[in-house]
N, C-alpha and C positions, 0 to 999 in steps of 0.2 A: 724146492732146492734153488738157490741160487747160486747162478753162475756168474764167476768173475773174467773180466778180459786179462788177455796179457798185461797190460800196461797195468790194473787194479790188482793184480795176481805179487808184479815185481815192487809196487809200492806200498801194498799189506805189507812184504817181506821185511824190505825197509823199516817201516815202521816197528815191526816186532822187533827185529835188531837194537834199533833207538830206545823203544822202553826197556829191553831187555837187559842194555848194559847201561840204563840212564843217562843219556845221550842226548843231544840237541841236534836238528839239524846243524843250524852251524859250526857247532864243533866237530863233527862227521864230516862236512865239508873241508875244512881246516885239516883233520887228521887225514883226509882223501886226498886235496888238494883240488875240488872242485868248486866249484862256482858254489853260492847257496842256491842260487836259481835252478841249475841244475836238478838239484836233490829235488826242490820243491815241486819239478816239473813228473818228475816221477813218483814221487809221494802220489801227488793229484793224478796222475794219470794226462796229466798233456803230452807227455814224452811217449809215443805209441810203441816206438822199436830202441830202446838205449843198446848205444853203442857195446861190443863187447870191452874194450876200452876202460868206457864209465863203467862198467859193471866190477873188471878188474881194479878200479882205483877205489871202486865203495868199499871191497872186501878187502883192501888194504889198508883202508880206513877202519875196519873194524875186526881186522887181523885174524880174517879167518879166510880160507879158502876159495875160490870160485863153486869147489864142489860141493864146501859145508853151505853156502850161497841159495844153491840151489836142491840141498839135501832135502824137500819135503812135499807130499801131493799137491799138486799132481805131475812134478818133473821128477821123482822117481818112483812112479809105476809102471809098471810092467803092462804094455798096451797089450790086450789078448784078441 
């Protein structure tokens, strides 16, 4: 099994976002209102801890929630 870091965890998400609703980075930047660097930093996993901030402007960029954001394993399981 492989496991992913945070940073490769938040930039998967990104990514599925992007294909999901055919999206370019920098048009998601543009609808966010961030930088393209930014994005690209998280995509790649340079960006270790993004802000809650950028997190709040991506999903405003792609007009969904912080909770739909983070709706999937392993941010919501139930630790036992």
């Amino acid at each position: 099994m492989i496991y992913l870091n945070e940073s490769q965890i938040i930039g998967n998400r990104i990514v599925g976002f992007l294909e999901d609703r055919d999206l370019t980075v920098h048009r998601l930047a543009v609808k966010s209102g961030l930088p393209n660097t930014t994005l690209v930093d998280l995509i790649n996993g340079t960006t270790k801890s993004p802000k809650v901030t950028t997190i709040r402007s991506i999903c405003s960029g792609l007009g969904i929630s912080v909770r739909d954001f983070f709706d999937f394993p392993p941010y919501n399981e139930v630790e036992k």
